[in-house]
Biopython code that builds the backbone (N, CA, C, O; Angstrom):
import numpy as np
from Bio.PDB.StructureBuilder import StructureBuilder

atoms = [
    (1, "UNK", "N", (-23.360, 3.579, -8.995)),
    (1, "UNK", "CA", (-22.543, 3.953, -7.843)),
    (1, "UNK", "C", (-21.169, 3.296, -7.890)),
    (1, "UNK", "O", (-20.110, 3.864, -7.618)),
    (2, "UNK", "N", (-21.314, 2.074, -8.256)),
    (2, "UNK", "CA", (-19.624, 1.531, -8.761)),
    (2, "UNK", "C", (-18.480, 2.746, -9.137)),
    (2, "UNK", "O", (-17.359, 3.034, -8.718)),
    (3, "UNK", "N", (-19.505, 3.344, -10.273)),
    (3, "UNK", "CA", (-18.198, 4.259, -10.965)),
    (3, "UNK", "C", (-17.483, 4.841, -9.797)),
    (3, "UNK", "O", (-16.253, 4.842, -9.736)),
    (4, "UNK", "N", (-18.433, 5.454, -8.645)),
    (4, "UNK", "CA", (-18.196, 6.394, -8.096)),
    (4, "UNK", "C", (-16.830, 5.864, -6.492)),
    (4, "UNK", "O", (-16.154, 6.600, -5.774)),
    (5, "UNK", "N", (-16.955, 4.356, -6.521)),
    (5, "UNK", "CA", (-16.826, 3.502, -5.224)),
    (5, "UNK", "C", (-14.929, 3.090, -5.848)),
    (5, "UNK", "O", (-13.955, 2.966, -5.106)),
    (6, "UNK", "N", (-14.946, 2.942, -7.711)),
    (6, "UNK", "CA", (-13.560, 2.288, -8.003)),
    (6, "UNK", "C", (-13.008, 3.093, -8.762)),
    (6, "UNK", "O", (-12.255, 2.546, -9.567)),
    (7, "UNK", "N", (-13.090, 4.441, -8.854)),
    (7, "UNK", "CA", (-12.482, 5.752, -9.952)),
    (7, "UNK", "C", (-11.988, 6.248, -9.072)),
    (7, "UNK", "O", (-12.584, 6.326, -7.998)),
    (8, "UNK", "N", (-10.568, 6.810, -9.267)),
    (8, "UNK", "CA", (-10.135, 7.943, -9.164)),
    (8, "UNK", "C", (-10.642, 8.948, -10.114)),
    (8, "UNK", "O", (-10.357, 8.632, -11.270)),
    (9, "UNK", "N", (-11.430, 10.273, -9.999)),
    (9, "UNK", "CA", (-12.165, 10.889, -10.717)),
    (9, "UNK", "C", (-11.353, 12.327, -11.168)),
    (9, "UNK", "O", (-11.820, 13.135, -11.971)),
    (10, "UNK", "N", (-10.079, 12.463, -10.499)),
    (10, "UNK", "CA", (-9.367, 13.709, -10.291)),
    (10, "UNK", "C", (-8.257, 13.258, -10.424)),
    (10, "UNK", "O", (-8.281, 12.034, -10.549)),
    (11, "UNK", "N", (-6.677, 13.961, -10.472)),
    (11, "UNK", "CA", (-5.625, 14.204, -11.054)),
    (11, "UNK", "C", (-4.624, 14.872, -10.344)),
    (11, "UNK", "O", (-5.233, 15.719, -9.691)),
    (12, "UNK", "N", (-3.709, 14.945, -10.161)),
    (12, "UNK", "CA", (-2.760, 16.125, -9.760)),
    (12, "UNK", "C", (-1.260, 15.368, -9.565)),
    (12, "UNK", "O", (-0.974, 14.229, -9.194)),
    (13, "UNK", "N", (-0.411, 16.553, -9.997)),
    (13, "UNK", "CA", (1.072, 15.851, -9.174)),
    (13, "UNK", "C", (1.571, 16.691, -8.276)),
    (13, "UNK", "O", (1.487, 17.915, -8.380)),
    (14, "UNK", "N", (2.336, 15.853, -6.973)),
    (14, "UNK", "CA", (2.787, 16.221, -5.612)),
    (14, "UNK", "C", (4.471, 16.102, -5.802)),
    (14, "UNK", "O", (5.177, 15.115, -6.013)),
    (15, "UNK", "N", (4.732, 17.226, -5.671)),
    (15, "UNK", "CA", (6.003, 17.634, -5.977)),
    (15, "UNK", "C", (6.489, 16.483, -6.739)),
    (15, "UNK", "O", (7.173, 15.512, -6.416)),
    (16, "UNK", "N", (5.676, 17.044, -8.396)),
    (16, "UNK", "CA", (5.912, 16.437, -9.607)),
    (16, "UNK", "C", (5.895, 14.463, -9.569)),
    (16, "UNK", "O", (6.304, 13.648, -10.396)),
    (17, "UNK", "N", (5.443, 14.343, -8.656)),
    (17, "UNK", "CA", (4.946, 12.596, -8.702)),
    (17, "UNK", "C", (3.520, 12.726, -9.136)),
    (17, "UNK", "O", (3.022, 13.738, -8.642)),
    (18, "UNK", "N", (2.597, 11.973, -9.976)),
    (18, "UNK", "CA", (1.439, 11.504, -10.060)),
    (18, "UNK", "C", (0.965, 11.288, -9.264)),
    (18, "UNK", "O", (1.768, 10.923, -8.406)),
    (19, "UNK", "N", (-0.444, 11.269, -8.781)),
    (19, "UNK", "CA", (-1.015, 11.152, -7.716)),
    (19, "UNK", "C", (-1.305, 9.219, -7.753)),
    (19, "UNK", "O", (-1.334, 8.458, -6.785)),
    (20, "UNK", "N", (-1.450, 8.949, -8.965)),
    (20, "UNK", "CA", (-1.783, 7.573, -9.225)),
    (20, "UNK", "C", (-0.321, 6.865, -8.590)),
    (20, "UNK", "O", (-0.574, 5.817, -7.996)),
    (21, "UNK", "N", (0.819, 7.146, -8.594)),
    (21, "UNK", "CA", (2.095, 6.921, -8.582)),
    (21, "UNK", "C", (2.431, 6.839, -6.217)),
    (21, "UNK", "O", (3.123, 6.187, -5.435)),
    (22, "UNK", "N", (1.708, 7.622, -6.169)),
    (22, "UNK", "CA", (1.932, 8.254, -4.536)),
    (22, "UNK", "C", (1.372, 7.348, -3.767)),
    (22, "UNK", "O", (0.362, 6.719, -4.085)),
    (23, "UNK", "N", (2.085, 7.203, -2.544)),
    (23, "UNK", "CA", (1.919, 5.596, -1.555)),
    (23, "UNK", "C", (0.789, 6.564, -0.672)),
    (23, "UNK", "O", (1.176, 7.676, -0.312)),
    (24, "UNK", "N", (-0.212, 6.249, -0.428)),
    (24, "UNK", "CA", (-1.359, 7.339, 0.968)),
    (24, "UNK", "C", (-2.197, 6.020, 1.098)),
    (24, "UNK", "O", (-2.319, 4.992, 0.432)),
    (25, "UNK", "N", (-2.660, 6.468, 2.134)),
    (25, "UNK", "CA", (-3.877, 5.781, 3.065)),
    (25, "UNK", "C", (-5.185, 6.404, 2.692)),
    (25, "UNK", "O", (-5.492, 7.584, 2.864)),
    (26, "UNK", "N", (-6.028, 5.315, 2.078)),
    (26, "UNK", "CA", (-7.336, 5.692, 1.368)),
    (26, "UNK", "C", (-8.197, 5.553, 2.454)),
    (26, "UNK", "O", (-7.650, 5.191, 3.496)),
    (27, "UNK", "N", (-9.801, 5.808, 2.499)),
    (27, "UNK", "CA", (-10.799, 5.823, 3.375)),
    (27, "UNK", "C", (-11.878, 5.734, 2.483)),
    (27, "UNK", "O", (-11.664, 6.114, 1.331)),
    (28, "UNK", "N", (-12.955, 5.325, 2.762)),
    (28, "UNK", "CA", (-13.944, 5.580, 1.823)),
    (28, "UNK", "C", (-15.617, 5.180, 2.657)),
    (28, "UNK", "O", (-15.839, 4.086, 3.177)),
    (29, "UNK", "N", (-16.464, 6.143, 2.620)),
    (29, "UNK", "CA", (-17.130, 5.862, 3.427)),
    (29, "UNK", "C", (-18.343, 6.126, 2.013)),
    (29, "UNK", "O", (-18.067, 6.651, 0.935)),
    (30, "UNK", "N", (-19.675, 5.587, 2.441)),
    (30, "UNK", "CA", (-20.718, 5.442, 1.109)),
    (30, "UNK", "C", (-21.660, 5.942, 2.065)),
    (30, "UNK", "O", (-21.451, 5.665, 3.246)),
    (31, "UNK", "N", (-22.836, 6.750, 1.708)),
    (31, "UNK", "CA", (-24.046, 7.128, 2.599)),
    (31, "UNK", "C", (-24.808, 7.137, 1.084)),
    (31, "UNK", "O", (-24.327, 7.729, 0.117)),
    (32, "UNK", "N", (-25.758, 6.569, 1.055)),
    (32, "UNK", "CA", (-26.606, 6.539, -0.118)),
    (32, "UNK", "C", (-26.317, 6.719, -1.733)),
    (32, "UNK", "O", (-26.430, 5.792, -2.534)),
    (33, "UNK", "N", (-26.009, 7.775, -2.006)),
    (33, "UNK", "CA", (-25.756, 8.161, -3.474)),
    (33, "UNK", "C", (-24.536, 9.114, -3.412)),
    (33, "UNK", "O", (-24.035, 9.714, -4.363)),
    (34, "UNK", "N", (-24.108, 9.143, -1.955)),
    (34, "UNK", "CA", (-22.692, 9.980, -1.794)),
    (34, "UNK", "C", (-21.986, 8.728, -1.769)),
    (34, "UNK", "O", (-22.346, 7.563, -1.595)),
    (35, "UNK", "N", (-20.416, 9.521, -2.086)),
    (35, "UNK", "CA", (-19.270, 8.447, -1.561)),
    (35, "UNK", "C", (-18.183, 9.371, -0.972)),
    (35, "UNK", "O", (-17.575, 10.037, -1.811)),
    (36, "UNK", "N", (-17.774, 9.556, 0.523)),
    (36, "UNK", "CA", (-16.540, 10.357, 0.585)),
    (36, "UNK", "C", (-15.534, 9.670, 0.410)),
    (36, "UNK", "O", (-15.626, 8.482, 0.720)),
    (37, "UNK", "N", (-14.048, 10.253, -0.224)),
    (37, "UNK", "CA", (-12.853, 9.208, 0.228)),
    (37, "UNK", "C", (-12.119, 10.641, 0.443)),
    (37, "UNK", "O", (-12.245, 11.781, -0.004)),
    (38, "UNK", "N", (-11.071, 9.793, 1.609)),
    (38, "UNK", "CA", (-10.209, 10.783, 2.164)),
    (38, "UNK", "C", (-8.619, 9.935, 1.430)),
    (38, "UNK", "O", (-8.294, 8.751, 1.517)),
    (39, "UNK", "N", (-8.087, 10.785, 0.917)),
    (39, "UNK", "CA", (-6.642, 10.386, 1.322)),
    (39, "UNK", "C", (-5.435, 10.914, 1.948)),
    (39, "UNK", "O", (-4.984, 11.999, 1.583)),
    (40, "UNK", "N", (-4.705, 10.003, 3.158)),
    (40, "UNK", "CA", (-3.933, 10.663, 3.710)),
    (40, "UNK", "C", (-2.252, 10.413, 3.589)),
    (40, "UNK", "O", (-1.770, 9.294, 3.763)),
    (41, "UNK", "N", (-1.532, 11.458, 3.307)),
    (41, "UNK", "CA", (-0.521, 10.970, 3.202)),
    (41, "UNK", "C", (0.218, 11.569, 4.042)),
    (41, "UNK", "O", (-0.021, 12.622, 4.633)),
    (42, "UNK", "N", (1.760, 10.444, 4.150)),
    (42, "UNK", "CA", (2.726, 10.802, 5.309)),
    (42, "UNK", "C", (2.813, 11.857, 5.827)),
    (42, "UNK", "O", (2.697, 12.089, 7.030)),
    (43, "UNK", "N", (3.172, 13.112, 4.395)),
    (43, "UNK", "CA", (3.702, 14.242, 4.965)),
    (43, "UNK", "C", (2.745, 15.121, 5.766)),
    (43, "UNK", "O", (3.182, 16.116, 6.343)),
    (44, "UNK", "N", (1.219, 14.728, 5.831)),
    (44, "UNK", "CA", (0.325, 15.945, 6.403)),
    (44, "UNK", "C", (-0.947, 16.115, 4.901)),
    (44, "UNK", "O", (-2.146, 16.339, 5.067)),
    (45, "UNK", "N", (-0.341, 15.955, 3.681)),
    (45, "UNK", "CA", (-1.366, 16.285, 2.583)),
    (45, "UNK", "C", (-2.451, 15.520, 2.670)),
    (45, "UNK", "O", (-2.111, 14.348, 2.505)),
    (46, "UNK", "N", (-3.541, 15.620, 2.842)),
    (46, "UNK", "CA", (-4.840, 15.216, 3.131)),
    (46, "UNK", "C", (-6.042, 15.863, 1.988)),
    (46, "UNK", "O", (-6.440, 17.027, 1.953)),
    (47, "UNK", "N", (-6.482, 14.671, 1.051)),
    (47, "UNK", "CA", (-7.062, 15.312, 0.262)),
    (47, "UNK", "C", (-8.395, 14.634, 0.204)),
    (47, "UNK", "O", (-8.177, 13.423, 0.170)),
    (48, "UNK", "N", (-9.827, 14.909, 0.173)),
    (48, "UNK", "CA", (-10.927, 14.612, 0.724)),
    (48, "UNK", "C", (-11.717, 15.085, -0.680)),
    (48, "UNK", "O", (-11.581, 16.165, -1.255)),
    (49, "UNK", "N", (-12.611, 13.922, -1.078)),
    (49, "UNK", "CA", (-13.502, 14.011, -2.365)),
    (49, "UNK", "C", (-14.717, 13.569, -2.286)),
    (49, "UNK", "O", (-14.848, 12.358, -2.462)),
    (50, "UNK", "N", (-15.779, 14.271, -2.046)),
    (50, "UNK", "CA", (-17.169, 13.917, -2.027)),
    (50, "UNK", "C", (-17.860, 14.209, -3.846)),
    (50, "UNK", "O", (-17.714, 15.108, -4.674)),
    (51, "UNK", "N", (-18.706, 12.766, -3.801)),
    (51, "UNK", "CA", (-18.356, 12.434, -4.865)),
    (51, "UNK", "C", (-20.402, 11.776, -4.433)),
    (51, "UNK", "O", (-20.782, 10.950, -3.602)),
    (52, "UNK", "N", (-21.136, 12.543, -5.347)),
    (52, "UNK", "CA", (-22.750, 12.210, -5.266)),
    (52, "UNK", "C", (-23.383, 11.896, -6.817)),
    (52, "UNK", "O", (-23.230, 12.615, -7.804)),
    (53, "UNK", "N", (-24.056, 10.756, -6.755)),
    (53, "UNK", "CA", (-24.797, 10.399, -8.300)),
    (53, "UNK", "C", (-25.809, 11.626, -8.118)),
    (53, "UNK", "O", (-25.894, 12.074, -6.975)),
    (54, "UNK", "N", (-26.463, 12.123, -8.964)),
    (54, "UNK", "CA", (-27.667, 12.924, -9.095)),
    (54, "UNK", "C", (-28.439, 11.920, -10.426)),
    (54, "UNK", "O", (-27.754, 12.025, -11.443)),
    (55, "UNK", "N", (-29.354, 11.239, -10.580)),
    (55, "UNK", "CA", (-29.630, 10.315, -11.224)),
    (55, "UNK", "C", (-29.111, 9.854, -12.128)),
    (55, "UNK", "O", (-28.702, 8.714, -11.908)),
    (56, "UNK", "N", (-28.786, 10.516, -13.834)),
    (56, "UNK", "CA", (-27.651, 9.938, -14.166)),
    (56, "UNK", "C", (-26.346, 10.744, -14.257)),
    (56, "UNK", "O", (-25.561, 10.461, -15.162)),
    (57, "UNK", "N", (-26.110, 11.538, -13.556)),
    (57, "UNK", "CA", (-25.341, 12.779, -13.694)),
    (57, "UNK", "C", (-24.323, 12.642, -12.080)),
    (57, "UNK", "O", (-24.649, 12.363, -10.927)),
    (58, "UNK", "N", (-23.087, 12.970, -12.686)),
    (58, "UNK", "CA", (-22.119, 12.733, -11.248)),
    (58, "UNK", "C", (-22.037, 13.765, -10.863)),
    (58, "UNK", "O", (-22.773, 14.572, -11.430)),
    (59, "UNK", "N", (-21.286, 14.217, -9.919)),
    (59, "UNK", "CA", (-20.600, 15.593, -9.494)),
    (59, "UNK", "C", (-19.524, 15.422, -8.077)),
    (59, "UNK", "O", (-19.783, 14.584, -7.213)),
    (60, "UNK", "N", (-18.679, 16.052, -8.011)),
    (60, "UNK", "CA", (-18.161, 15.609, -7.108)),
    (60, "UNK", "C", (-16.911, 17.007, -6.862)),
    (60, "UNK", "O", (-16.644, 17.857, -7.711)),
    (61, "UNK", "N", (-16.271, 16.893, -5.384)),
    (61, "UNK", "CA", (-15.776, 18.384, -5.058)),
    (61, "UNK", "C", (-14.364, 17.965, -4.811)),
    (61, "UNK", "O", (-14.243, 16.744, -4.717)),
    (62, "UNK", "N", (-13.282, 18.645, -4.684)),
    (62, "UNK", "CA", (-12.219, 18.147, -4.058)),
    (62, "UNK", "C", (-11.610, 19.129, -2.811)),
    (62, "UNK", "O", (-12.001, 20.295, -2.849)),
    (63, "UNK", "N", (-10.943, 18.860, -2.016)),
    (63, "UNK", "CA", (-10.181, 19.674, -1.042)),
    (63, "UNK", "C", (-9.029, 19.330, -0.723)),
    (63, "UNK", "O", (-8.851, 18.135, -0.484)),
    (64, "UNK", "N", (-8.319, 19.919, -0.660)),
    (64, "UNK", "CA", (-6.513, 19.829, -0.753)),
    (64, "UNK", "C", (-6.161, 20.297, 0.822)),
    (64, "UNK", "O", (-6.428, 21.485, 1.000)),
    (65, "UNK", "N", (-5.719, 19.739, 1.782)),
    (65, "UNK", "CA", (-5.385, 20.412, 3.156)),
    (65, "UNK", "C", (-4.213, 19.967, 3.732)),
    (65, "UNK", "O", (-3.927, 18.771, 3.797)),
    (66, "UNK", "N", (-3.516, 20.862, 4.157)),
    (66, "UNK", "CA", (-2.098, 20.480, 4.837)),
    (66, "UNK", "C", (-2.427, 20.468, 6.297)),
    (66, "UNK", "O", (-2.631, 21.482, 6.964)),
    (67, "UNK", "N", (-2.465, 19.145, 6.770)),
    (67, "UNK", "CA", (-2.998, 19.106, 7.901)),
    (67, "UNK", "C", (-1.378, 19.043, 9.007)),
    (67, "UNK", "O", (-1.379, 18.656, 10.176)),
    (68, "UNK", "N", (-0.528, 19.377, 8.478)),
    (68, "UNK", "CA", (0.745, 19.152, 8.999)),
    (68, "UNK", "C", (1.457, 20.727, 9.408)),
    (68, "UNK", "O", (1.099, 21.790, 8.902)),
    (69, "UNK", "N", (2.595, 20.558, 10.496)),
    (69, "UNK", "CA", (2.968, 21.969, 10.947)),
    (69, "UNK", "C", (4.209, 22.710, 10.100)),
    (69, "UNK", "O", (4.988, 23.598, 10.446)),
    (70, "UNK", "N", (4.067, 21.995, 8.887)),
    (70, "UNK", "CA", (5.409, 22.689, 7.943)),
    (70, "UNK", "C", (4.705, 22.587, 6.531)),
    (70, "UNK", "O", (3.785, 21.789, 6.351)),
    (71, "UNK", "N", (5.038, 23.182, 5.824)),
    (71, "UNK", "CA", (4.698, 23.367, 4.523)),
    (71, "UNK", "C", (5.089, 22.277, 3.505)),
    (71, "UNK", "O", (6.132, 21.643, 3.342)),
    (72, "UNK", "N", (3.947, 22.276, 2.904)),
    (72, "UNK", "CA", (3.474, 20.859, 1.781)),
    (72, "UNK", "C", (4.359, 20.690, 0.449)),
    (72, "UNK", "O", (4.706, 21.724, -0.120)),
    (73, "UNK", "N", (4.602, 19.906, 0.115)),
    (73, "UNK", "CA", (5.209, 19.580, -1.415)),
    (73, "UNK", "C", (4.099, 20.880, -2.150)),
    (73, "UNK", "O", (3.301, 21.654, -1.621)),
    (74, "UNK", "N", (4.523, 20.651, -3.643)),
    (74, "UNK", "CA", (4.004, 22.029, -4.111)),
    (74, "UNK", "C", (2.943, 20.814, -5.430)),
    (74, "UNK", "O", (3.242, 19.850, -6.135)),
    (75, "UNK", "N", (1.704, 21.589, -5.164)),
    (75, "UNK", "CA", (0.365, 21.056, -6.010)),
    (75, "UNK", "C", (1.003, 21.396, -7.671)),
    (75, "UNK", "O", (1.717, 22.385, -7.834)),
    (76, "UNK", "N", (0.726, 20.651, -8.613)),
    (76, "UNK", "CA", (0.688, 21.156, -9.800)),
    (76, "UNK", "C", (-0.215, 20.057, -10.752)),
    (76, "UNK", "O", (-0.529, 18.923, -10.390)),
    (77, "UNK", "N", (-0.490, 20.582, -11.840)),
    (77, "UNK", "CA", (-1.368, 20.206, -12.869)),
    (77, "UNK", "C", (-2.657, 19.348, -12.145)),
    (77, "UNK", "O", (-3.036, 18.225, -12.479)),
    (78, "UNK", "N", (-3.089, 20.002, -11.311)),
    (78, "UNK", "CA", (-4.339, 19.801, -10.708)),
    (78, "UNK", "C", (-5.580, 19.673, -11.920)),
    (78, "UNK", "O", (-6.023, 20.645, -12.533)),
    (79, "UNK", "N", (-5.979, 18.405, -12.092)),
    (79, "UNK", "CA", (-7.659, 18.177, -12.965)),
    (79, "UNK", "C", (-8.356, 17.789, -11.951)),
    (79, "UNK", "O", (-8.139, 16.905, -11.122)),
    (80, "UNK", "N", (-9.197, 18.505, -12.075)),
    (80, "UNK", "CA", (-10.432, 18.173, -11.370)),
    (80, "UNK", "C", (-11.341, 17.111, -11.397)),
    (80, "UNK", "O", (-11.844, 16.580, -10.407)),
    (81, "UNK", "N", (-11.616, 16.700, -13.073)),
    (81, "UNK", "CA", (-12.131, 16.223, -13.685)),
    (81, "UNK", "C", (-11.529, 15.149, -14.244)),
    (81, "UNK", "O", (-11.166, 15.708, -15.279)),
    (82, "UNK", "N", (-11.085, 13.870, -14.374)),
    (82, "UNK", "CA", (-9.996, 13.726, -15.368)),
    (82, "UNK", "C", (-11.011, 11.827, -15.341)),
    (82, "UNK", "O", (-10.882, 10.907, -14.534)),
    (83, "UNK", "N", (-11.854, 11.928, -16.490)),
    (83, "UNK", "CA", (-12.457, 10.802, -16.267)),
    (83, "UNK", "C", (-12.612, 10.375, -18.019)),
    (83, "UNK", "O", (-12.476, 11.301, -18.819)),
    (84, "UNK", "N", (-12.839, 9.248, -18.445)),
    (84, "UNK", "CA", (-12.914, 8.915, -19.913)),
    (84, "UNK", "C", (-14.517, 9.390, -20.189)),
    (84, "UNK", "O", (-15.258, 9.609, -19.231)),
    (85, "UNK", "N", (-14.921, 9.510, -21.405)),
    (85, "UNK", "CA", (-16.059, 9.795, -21.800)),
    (85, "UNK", "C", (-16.651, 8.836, -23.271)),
    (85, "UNK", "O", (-16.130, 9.049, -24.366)),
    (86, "UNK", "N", (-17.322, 8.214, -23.175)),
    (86, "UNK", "CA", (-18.452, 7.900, -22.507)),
    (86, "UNK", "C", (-17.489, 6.947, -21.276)),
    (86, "UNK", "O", (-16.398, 6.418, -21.484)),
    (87, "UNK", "N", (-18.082, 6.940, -20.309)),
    (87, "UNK", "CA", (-17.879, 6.293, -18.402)),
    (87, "UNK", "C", (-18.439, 4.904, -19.016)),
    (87, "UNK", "O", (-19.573, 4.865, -19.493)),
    (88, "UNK", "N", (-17.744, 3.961, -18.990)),
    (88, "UNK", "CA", (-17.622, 2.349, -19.393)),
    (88, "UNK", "C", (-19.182, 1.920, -18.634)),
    (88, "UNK", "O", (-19.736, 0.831, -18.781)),
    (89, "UNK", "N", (-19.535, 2.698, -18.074)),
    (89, "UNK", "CA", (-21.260, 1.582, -17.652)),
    (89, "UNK", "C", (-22.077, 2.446, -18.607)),
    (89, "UNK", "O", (-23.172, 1.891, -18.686)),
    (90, "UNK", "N", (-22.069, 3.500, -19.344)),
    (90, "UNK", "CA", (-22.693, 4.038, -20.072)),
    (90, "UNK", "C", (-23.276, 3.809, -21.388)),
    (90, "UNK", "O", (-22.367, 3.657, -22.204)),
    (91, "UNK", "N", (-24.516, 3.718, -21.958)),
    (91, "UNK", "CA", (-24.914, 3.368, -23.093)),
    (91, "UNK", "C", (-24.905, 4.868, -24.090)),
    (91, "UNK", "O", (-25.765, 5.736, -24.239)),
    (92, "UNK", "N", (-23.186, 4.662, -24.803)),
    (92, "UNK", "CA", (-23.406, 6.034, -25.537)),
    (92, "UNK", "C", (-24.763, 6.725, -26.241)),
    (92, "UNK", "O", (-25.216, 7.867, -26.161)),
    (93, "UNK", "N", (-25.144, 5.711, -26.859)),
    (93, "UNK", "CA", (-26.391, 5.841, -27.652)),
    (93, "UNK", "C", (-27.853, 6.449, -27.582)),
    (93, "UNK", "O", (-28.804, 6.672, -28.331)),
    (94, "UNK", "N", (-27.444, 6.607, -26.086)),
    (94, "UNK", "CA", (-28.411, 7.718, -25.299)),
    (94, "UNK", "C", (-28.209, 9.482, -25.366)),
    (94, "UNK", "O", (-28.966, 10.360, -24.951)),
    (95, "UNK", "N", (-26.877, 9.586, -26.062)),
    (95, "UNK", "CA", (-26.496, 10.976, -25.891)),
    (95, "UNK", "C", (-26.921, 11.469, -27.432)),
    (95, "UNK", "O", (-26.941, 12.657, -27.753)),
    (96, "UNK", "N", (-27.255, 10.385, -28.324)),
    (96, "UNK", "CA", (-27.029, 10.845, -29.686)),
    (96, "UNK", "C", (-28.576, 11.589, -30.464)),
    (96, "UNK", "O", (-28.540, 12.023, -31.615)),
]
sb = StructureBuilder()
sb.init_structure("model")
sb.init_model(0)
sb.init_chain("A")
sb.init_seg("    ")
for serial, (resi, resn, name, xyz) in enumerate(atoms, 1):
    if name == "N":
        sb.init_residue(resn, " ", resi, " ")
    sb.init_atom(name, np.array(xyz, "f"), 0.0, 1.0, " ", f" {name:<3s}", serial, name[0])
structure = sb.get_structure()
């Protein structure tokens, strides 16, 4: 569950800034083998990632919402996915 509590697991740039790069207000709430985190930023962009172990297998969703009354910086090179492989708690040697 670590992986799931200290990864950013996803990607994107906000009118061409990195998301890693962008100042927002994180949240993160844990219910068993879920983890939601919300992030909110100044302008209204609000992006929300539920993120569940399935025993050893992750999965996790994203949602992009302009919770604001004017229109959002513009999304680009959105990954969904954007995680190293083998995941550093992993014993490669299991896949082989």
């Amino acid at each position: 569950m670590e992986f799931l509590k200290t990864n950013r697991r996803f990607d994107f740039l906000y009118d061409g800034v990195p998301f890693s790069e962008l100042t927002c207000q994180e949240e993160q709430v844990c219910d068993g083998d879920r983890v939601t985190t919300v992030y909110t930023f100044a302008d209204g962009l609000k992006v929300t990632n539920i993120a569940t172990k399935h025993g050893d297998a992750y999965e996790w969703v994203n949602w992009f919402e302009n919770t604001s009354d004017h229109p959002s910086q513009i999304l680009s090179e959105v990954y969904d996915a954007c995680v190293a492989l083998p995941m550093p708690h992993e014993d490669w040697t299991q896949w082989q």
